[in-house]
LOSEKOL-374882 format. One record per residue (C-alpha): x, y negated, z negated; residue number from 0. Coordinates in Angstrom, 2 decimals. Layout:
// LOSEKOL-374882
        px        py        pz    nr
         X         Y         Z   NUM
...
END
This chain:
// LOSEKOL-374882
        px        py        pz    nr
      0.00      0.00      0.00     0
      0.93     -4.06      0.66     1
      1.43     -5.59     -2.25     2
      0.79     -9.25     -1.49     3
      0.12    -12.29     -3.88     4
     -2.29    -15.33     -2.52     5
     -0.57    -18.16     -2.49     6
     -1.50    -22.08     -3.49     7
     -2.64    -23.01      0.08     8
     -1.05    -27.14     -0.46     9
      1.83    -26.46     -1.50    10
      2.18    -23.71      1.77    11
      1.55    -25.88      3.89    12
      3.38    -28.51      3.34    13
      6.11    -25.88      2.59    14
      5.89    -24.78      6.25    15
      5.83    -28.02      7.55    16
      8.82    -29.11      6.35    17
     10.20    -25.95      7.35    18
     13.29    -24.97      9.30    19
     12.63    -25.56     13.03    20
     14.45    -22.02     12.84    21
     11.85    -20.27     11.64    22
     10.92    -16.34     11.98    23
      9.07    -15.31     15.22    24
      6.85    -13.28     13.23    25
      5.47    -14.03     10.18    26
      2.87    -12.68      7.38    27
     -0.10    -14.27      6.20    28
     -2.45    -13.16      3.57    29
     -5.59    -13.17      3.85    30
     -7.02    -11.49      0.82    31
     -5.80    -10.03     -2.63    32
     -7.06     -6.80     -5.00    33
     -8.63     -3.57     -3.82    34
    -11.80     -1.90     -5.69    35
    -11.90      1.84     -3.99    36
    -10.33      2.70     -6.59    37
     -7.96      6.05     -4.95    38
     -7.13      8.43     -7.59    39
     -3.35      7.86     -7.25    40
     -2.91      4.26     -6.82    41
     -2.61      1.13     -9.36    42
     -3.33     -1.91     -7.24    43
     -6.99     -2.26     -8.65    44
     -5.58     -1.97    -12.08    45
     -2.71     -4.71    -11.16    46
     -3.87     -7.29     -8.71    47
     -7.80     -6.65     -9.71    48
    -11.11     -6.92     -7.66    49
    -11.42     -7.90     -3.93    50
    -11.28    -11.92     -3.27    51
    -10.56    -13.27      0.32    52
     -9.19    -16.59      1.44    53
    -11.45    -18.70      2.92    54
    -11.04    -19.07      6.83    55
    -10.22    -22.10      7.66    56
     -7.34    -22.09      5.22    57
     -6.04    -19.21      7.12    58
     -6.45    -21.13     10.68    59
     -4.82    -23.67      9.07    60
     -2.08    -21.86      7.41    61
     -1.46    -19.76     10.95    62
     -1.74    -23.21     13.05    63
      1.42    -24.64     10.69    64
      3.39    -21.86     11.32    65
      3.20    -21.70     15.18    66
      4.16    -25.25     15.20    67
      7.33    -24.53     13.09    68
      7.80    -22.01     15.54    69
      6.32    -18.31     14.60    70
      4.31    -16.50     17.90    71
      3.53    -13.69     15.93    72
      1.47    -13.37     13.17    73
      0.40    -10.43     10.84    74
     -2.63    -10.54      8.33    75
     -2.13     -8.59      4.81    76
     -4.13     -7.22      2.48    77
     -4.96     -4.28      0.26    78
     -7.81     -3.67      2.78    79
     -7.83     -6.19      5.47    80
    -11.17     -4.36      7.22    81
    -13.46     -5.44      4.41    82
    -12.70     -9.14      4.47    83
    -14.87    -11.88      3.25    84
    -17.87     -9.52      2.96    85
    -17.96     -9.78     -0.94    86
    -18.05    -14.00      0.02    87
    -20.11    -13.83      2.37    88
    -17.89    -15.50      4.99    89
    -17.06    -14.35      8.32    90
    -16.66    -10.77      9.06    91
    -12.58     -9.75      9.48    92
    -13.08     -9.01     13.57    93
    -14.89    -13.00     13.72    94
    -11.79    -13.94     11.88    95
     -9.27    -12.10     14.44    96
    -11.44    -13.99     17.45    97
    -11.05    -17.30     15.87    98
     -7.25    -16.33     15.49    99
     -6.88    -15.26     18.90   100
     -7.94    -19.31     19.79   101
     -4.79    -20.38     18.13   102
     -2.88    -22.38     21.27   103
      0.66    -20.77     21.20   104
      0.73    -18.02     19.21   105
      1.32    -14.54     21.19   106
      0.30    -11.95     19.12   107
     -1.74    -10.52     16.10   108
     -1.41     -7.81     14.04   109
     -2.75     -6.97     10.38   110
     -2.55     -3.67      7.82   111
     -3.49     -2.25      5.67   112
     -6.59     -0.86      7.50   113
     -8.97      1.47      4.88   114
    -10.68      4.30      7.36   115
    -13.78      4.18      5.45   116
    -14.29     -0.11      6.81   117
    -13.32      0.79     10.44   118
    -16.23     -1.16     12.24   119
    -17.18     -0.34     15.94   120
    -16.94     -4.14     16.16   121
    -13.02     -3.86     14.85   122
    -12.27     -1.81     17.73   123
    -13.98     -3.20     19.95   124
    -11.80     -5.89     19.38   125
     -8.60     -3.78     21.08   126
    -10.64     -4.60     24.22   127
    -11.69     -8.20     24.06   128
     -8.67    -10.06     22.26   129
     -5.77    -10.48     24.51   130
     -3.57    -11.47     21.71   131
     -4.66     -8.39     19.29   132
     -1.51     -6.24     19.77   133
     -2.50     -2.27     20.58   134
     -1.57     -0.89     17.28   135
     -2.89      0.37     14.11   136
     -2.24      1.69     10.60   137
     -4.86      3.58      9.47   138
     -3.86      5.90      6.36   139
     -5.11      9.41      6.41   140
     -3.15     10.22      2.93   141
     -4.45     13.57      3.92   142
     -6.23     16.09      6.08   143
     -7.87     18.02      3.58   144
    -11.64     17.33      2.77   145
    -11.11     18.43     -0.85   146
     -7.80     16.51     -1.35   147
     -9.44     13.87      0.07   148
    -12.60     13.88     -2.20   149
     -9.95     14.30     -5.06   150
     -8.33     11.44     -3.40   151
    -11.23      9.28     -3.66   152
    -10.99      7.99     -0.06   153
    -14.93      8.09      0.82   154
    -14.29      9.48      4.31   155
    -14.08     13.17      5.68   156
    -11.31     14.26      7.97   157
    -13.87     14.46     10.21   158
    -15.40     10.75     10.14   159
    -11.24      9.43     10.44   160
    -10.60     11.91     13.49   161
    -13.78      9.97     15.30   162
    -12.42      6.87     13.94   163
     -9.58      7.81     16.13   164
    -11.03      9.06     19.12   165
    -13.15      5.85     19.72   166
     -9.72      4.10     19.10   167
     -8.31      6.01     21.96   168
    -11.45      5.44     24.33   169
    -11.80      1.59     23.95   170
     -7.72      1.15     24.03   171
     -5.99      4.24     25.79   172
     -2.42      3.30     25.19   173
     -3.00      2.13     21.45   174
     -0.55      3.40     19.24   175
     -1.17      4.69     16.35   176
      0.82      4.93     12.35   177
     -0.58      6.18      9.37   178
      0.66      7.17      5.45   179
      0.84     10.96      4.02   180
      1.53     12.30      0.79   181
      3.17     15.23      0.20   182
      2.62     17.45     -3.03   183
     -0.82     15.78     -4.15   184
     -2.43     17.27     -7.37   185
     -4.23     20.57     -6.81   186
     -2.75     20.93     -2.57   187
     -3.02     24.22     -1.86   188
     -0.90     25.57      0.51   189
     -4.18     25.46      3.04   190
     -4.89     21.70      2.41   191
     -1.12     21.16      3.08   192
     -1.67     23.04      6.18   193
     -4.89     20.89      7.48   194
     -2.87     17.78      7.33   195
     -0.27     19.31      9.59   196
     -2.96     20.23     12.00   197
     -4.52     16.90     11.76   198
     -0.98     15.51     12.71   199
     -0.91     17.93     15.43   200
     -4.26     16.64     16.01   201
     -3.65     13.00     16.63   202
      0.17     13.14     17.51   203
      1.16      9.46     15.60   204
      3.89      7.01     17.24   205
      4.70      7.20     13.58   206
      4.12      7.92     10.02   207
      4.94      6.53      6.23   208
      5.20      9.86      4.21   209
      5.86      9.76      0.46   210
      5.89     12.89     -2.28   211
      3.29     12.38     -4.71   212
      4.32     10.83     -7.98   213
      2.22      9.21    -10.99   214
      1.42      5.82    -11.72   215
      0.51      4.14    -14.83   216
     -3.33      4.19    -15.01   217
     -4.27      5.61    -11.96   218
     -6.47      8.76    -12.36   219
     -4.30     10.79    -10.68   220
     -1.89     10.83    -13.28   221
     -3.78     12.67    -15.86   222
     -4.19     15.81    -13.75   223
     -3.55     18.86    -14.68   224
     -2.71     21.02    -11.64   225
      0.73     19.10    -10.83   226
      2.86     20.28     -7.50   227
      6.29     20.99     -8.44   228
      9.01     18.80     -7.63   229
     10.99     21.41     -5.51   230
      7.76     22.48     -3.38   231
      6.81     18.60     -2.76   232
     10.11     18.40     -1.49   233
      9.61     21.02      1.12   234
      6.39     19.82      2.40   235
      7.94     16.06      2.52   236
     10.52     17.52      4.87   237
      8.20     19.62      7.01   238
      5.82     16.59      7.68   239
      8.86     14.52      8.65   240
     10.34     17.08     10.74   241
      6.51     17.70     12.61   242
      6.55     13.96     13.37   243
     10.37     13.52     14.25   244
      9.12     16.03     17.52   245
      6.05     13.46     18.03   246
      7.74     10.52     17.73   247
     10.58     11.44     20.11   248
      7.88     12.38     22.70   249
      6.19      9.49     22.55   250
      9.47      7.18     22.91   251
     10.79      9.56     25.39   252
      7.89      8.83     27.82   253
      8.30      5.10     27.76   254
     11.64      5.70     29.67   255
     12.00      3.97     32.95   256
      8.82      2.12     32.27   257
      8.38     -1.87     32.01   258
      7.73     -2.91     28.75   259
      6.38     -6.71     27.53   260
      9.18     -7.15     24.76   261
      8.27    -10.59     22.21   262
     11.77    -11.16     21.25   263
     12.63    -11.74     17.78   264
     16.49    -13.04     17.85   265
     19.71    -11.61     18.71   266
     20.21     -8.03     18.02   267
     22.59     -7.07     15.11   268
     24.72     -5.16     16.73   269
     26.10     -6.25     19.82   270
     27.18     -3.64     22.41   271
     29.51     -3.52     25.30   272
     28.20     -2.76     28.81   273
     30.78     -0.97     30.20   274
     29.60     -0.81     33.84   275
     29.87     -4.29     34.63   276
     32.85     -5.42     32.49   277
     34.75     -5.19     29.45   278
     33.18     -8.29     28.04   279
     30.42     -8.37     25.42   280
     27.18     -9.22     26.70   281
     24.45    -10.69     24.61   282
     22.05     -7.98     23.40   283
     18.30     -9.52     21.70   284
     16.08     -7.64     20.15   285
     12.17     -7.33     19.88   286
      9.09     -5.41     20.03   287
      6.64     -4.13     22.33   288
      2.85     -3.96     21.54   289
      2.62     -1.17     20.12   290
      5.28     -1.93     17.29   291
      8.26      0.13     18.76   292
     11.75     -2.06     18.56   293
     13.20     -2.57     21.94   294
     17.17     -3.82     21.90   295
     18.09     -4.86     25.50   296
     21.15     -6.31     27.37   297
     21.10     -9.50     29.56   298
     24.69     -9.92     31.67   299
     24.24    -13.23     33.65   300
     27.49    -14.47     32.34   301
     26.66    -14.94     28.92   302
     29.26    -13.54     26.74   303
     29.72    -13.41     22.86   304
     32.62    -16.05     22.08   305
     33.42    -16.11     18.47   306
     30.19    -16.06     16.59   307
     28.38    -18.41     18.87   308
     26.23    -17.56     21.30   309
     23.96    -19.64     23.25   310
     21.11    -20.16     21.23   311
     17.55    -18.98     21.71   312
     17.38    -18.55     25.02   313
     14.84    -15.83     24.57   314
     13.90    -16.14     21.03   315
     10.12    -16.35     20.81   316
      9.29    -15.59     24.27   317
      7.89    -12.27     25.64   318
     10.30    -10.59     28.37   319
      9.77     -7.98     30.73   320
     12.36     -5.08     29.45   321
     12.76     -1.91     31.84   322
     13.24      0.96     29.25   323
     16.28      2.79     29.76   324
     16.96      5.15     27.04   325
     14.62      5.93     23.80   326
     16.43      7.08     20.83   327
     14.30      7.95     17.58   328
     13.81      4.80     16.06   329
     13.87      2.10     19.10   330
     14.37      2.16     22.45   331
     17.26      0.44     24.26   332
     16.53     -1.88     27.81   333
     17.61     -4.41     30.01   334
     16.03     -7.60     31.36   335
     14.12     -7.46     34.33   336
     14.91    -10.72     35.98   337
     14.50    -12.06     39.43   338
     17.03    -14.39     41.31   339
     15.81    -17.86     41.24   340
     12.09    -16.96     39.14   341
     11.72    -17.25     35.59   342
      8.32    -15.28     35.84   343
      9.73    -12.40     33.31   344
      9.86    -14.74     30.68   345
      6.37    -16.27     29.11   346
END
């Protein structure tokens, strides 16, 4: 879970404003604090209390300062971003994403955490209609077990998530898709364990957040009697990441020799040397497509590394075309597509 804190919405402002010009391309914003499902093993209800949502406007205005300081991407937080502002009778979270999406030079949108149970039709329907909503979502399964799940206190059915999931994948083919798993939850059989590796198997993530299952102070969880030992949560931590290492690598693998739309974040930290066209260091950036995989590509136009200066945002901010070269397990590595005399790759 996102632990966020709401902050006093002046003194943000006029933070942001005074800002760096340098600021991050993408940037957070919260737009609501606490959680009531109350899940079995988790704390935030206990610790940051009930549901309370910022009021819209502050949000537009908050998202508004930072694209003039310079951020072009922005992603929403909170515990559960899906039921905003229905406790205060505001707008509804996909009314807030539209008005969002109306911001004048900001590029993309994203948001987590997203609760299964408050997946509207009229959330994903907004993969369709808002150009600036990025195709990706984390939507935490925790499990694929029915009873683990009721156990869990999730108030959804393994069932109900998987058609969550399919009408995902119908409205937005090429969405991509991340979720969180525990490992070793109180009372898994060895059969429960076993559903949620067919329900990976199922849905085939870009990627996952898996954890072993430990106690927290307060949460009901805790106080269970029929604990997993250490050693066997171990093993089923491993075999979940191992199941999605083969997904993951699939997944990246087919993006190879395809064009991706890369928003680049800044200079990549490791700069490599392109040995086909010289022995020079040329200028590698880095950024991210979409769907939330991390793209570091080359540009060799004669800009070389001198020192510790290098020219200085050339791309920063902007989304480039990057044909996809090779995918490793964690990012994928490009070059620019440019054409001689057009700046149409850049945007």
């Amino acid at each position: 879970m996102v632990d966020i804190e709401m902050s006093d919405q002046k003194n943000l402002i006029e933070s942001v404003i005074h800002y760096d010009q340098n600021i991050n391309i993408s940037k957070f914003v919260t737009i609501m604090q606490g959680c009531e499902n109350f899940c079995t093993y988790c704390v935030v209800p206990y610790v940051r209390g009930k549901e309370l949502s910022r009021k819209p406007e502050a949000i537009i205005q908050e998202i508004k300062a930072l694209v003039k300081c310079g951020a072009r991407e922005i992603t929403l937080l909170g515990q559960n971003v899906n039921s905003y502002g229905k406790k205060e009778g505001v707008c509804t979270f996909p009314e807030l994403l539209s008005s969002i999406n109306q911001i004048e030079g900001l590029k993309r949108i994203r948001f987590t955490t997203s609760h299964p149970k408050d997946l509207s039709d009229d959330l994903i329907d907004c993969f369709a209609n808002l150009d600036k909503l990025c195709n990706h979502v984390h939507l935490p399964v925790q499990s694929g077990s029915n009873r683990i799940l009721r156990r869990m206190n999730r108030k959804y059915t393994r069932e109900e998530y998987l058609e969550k999931i399919e009408k995902l994948r119908k409205i937005c083919p090429d969405i991509a898709l991340s979720t969180d798993l525990i490992a070793g939850f109180p009372g898994e059989s060895k059969s429960d364990f076993e559903d949620t590796l067919e329900l990976m198997k199922q849905v085939e993530y870009d990627s996952i957040f898996a954890f072993k299952y430990s106690d927290r102070p307060n949460a009901k969880a805790a106080g269970f009697s029929d604990k997993i030992s250490e050693n066997e949560k171990r093993n089923r931590l491993q075999r979940i990441l191992k199941l999605q290492e083969g997904f993951t690598a699939r997944k990246n693998n087919l993006l190879t020799g395809s064009i991706q739309p890369v928003l680049v974040e800044g200079l990549s930290k490791k700069q490599e040397t392109d040995k086909q066209h010289n022995s020079n260091n040329n200028v590698q950036w880095t950024g991210r497509t979409p769907t939330n995989k991390i793209v570091n590509f080359l540009h060799d136009d004669g800009q070389k590394i001198s020192g510790d200066s290098i020219s200085d945002g050339i791309y920063e901010g902007k989304i480039v075309d990057v044909k996809i070269e090779k995918a490793l397990l964690h990012s994928l590595k490009g070059k620019l597509i440019t054409k001689k005399g057009d700046n149409s790759y850049v945007a």
